[in-house]
C-alpha positions in Angstrom: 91.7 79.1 118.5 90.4 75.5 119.0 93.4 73.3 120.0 92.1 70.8 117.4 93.1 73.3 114.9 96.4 74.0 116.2 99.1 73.2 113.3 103.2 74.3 113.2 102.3 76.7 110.3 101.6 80.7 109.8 100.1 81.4 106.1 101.3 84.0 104.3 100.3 85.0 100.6 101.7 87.6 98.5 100.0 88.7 95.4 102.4 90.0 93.2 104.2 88.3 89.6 106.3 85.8 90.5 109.1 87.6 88.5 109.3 90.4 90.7 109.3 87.9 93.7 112.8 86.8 92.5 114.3 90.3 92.0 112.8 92.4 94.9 114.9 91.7 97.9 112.1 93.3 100.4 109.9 90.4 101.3 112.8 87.9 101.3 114.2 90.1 104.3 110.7 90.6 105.5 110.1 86.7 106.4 113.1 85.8 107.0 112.4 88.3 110.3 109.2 86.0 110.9 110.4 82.8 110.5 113.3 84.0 112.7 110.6 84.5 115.3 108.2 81.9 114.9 111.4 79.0 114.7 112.4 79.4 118.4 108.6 78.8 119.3 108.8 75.3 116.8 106.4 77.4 113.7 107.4 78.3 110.4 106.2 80.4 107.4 103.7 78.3 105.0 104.3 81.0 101.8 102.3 81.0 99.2 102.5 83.1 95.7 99.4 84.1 93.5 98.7 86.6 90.3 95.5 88.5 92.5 93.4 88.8 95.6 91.2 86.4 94.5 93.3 83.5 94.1 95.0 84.5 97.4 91.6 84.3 99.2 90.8 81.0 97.7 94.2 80.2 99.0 92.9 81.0 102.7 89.5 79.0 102.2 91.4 75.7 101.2 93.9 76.5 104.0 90.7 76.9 106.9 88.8 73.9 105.0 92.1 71.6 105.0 93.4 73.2 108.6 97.0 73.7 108.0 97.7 77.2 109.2 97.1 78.4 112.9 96.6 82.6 111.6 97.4 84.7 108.6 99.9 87.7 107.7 98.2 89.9 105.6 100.8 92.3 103.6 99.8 94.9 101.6 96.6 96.0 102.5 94.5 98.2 100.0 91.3 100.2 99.3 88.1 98.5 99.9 90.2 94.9 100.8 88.3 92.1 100.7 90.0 89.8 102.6 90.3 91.1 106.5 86.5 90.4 105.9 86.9 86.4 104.8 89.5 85.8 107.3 87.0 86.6 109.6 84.6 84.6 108.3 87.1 82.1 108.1 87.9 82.6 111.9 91.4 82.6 111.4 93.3 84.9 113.2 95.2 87.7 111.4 98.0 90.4 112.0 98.5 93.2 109.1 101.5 94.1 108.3 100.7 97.9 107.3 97.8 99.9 107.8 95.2 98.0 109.9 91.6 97.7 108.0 88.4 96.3 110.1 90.3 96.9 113.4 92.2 94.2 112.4 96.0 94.2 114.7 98.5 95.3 113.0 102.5 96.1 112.9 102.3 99.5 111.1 105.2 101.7 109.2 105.4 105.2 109.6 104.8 106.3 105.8 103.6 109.9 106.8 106.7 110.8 109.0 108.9 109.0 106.5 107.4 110.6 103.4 107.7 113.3 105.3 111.6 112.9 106.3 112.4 112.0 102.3 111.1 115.2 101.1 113.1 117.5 103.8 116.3 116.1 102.6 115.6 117.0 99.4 114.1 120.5 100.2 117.3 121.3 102.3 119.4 120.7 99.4 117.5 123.0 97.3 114.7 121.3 95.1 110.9 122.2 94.5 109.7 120.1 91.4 110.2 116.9 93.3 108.3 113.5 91.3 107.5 110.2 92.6 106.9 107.1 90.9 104.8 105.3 93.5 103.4 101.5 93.5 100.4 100.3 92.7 97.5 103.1 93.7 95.1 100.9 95.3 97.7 99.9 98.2 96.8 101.9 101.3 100.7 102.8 102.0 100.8 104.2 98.6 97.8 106.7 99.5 99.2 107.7 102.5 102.6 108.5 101.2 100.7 109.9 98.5 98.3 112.7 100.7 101.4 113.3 102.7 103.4 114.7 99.7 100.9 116.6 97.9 100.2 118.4 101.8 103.6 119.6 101.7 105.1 122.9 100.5 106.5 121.1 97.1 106.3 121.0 93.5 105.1 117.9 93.5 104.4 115.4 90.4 103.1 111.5 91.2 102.9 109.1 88.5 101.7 105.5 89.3 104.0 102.1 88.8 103.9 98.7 89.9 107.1 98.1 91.1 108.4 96.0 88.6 111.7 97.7 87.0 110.1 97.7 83.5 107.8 100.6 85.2 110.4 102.4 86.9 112.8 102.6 83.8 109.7 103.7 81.4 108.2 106.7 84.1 112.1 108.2 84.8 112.0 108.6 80.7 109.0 110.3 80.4 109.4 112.5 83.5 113.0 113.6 82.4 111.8 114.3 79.0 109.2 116.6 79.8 109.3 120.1 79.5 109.8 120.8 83.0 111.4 117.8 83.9 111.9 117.4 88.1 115.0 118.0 89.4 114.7 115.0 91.9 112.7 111.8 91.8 111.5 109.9 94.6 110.7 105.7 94.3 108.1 104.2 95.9 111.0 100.7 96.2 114.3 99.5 95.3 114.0 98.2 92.1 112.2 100.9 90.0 115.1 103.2 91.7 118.1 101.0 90.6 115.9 101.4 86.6 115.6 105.0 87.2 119.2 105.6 87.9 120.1 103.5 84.8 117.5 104.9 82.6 119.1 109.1 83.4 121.9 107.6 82.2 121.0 106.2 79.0 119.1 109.9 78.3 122.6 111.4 78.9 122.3 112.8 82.5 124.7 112.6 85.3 123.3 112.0 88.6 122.8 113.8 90.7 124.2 116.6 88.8 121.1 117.1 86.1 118.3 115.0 88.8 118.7 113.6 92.1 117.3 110.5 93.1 116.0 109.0 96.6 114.9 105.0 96.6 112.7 103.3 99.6 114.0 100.4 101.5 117.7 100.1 101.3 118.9 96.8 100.3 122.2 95.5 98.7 120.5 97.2 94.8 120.9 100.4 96.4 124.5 100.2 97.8 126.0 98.3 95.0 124.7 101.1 92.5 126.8 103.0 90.5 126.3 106.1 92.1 125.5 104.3 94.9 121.6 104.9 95.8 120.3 107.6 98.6 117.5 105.6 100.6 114.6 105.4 103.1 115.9 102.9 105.4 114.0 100.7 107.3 115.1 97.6 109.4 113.3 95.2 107.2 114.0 92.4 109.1 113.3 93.7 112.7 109.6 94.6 111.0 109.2 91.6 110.1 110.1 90.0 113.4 107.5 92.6 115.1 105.1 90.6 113.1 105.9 87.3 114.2 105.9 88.6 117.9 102.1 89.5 117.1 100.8 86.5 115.5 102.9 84.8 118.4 100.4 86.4 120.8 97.4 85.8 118.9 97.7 82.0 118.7 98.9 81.7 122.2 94.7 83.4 123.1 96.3 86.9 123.8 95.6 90.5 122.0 98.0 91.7 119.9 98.2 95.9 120.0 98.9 98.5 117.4 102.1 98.1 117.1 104.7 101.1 115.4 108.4 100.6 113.5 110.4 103.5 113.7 110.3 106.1 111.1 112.3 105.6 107.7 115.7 107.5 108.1 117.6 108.8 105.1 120.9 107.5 103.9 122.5 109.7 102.0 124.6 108.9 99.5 125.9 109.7 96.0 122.9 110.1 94.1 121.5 113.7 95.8 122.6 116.8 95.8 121.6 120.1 95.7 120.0 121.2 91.7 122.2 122.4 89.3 
């Protein structure tokens, strides 16, 4: 990068509702393990929140036109993305957090093997008819999760949410309330999970007696739970500082390689057990 451009700020944008901002503990972790990296070099986080992709990628043409950011973290990349394409255009440099797209570096999570993990708990404690309640389709880490349920030996049901815990409450009903309901539920984040669990309880079933249930990332929701919440941990913060150690690289003229975190572990608590 030109020196002329060079600025104390990394842009970041997220497109999601403000509203789940505020109750979704994962990003808050997430650049807090940025900004932990970037401060002892003198950078910091320029954050910016938008409804949709297109206002985030007007976002990055007024940052390029108006020069206040040095590269870009791109989270949550999707099918067909536009924007690895503009930032190009835009010459700014870029590190995805997620599945690379346009050979774009990235810091990448292990959604197969973890996917993968998450269903062999459950499978050693007995269940078949095994349902997730993913995020939004178009996100390529909801794909890949995706393929790598259907591929295994399962039962498996997938019905599409957006993260929000309006969607996770409203799914759990309709899933327990069919005929064949499952007799564990998988959720694609925290905060559909911590609705789940509350939403078996207003139908009258006891977890994880009548349905066991498994949430992904494992924040404070999940432990202070009543049962407390079996999770797919990952170090949220140490992903985040991965990322900051690639954009770190970038702007100083180096590459930045494909970069791995470790797989999601289980943490099994009170809500699975084997089926009734």
């Amino acid at each position: 990068m030109d020196d002329a451009w060079r600025t104390s700020a990394v842009g970041l944008v997220l497109a999601r509702p403000p509203r789940l901002l505020g109750t979704e503990p994962f990003f808050m972790e997430f650049i807090a393990g940025i900004e932990e990296r970037l401060a002892a070099h003198g950078r910091s986080v320029l954050l910016h929140v938008v409804a949709h992709h297109a206002a985030e990628i007007a976002a990055y043409r007024r940052w390029a036109q108006q020069r206040l950011v040095d590269a870009i973290v791109l989270v949550n990349p999707s099918i067909d993305d536009p924007r690895p394409a503009v930032l190009r255009e835009l010459r700014l440099p870029v590190v995805v957090a997620g599945e690379p797209t346009h050979d774009t570096p990235a810091v990448r999570r292990d959604d197969v093997g973890s996917m993968r993990a998450a269903l062999a708990h459950l499978v050693g404690l007995g269940h078949h008819r095994i349902a997730r309640i993913t995020g939004p389709g178009t996100l390529l880490h909801t794909r890949t999760r995706t393929t790598a349920m259907l591929a295994a030996a399962v039962d498996a049901v997938v019905v599409e949410g957006d993260y929000s815990a309006e969607s996770g409450a409203r799914l759990t009903v309709r899933l327990m309330t069919e005929p064949e309901p499952p007799t564990a539920i998988i959720y694609d984040n925290d905060l559909m999970a911590v609705a789940g669990l509350h939403a078996v309880k207003e139908l009258g079933h006891r977890v994880p007696r009548d349905v066991s249930l498994i949430a992904w990332d494992d924040s404070s929701l999940c432990r202070l739970a009543s049962p407390a919440l079996t999770t797919m941990s990952l170090d949220v913060h140490s992903f985040g500082e991965s990322v900051g150690d690639s954009v770190l690289r970038l702007i100083d003229g180096g590459s930045a390689p494909e970069r791995w975190c470790a797989t999601e572990t289980v943490v099994a608590r009170e809500t699975t057990a084997a089926p009734r």
